[in-house]
C-alpha positions in Angstrom: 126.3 113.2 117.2 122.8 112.5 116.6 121.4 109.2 117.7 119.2 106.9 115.0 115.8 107.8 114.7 116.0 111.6 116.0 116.1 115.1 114.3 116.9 118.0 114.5 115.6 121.4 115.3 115.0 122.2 111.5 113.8 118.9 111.1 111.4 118.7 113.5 110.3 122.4 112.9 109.9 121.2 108.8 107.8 118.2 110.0 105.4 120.5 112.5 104.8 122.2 109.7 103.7 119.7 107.2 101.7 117.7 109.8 99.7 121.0 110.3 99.0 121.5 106.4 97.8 118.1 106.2 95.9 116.0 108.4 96.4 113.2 106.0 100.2 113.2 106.7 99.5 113.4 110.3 97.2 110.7 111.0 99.6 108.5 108.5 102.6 109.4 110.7 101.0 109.0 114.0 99.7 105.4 112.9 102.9 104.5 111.3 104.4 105.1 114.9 102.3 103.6 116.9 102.7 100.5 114.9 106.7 101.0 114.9 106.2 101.0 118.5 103.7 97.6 118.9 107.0 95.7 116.3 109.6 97.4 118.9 107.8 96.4 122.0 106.1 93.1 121.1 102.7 94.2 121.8 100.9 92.3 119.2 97.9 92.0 121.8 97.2 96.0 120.9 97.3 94.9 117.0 93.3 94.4 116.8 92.7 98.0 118.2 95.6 99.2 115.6 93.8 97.5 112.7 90.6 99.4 113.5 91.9 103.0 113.9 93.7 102.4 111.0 90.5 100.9 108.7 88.2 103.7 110.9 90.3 107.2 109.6 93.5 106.1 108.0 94.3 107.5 104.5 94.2 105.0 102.1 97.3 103.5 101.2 97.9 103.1 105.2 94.0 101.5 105.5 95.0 99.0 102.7 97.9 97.9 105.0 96.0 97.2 107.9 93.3 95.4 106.0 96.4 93.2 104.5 97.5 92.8 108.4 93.8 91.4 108.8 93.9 88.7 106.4 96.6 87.0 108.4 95.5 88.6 111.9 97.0 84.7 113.7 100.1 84.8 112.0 100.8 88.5 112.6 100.1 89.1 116.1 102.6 85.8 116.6 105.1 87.8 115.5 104.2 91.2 117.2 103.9 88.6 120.5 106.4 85.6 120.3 109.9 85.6 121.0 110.9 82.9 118.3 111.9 84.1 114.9 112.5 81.9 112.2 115.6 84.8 110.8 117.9 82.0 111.4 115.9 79.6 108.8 115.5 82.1 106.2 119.5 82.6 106.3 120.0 79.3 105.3 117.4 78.6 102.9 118.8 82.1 100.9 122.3 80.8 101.0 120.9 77.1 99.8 119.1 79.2 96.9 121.7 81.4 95.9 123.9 78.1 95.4 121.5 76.2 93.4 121.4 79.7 91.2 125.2 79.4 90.8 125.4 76.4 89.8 122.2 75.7 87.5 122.9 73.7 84.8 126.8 73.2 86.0 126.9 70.5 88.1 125.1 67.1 89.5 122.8 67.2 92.7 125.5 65.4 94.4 127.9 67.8 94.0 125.1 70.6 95.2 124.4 68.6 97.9 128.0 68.2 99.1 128.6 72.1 98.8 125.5 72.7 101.2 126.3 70.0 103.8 130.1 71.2 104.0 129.4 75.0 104.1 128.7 76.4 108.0 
């Protein structure tokens, strides 16, 4: 059984040979690892040097994404560096959400209010 994240023989044979008919596709899939590899490994200090290759010879669609990366370059490398996540927020706030959704227009905001607080 193949593990997550490898391929096969054919696979990798298929992807040889579109990296070598376009350059494009290669330079897009060598980026897109590198940067799989700074999210992996927390190495948001190499983000800065990632932005720049990528702006420098990226195709376009890949350049936009490191020029959106830029215009939050703090925030970013925080969470390429940091060990806190705020996951466990976002869990809650969606679950808050999807009640208020369900019952729009059905009940008072003590009753939503008494559904949150009594939910884990």
């Amino acid at each position: 059984m193949r593990s997550r994240g490898t391929l096969t023989d054919s696979q990798n044979e298929r992807l040889l040979q579109v990296r070598l008919a376009c350059p494009d596709i290669t330079r897009a899939c060598d980026l897109a690892r590198a940067f799989a590899d700074l999210v992996r490994n927390q190495r948001g200090y190499l983000l800065v040097e990632w932005i720049r290759q990528a702006e420098q010879d990226a195709p376009k669609p890949m350049k936009g994404f490191a020029g959106f990366l830029r215009q939050d370059l703090d925030a970013v490398t925080a969470g390429l560096t940091l060990p806190w996540s705020s996951g466990v927020v976002e869990g809650h706030v969606n679950r808050v959400k999807t009640l208020k959704r369900a019952m729009y227009g059905r009940a008072s905001f003590e009753v939503l209010r008494t559904r949150i607080l009594t939910q884990p």
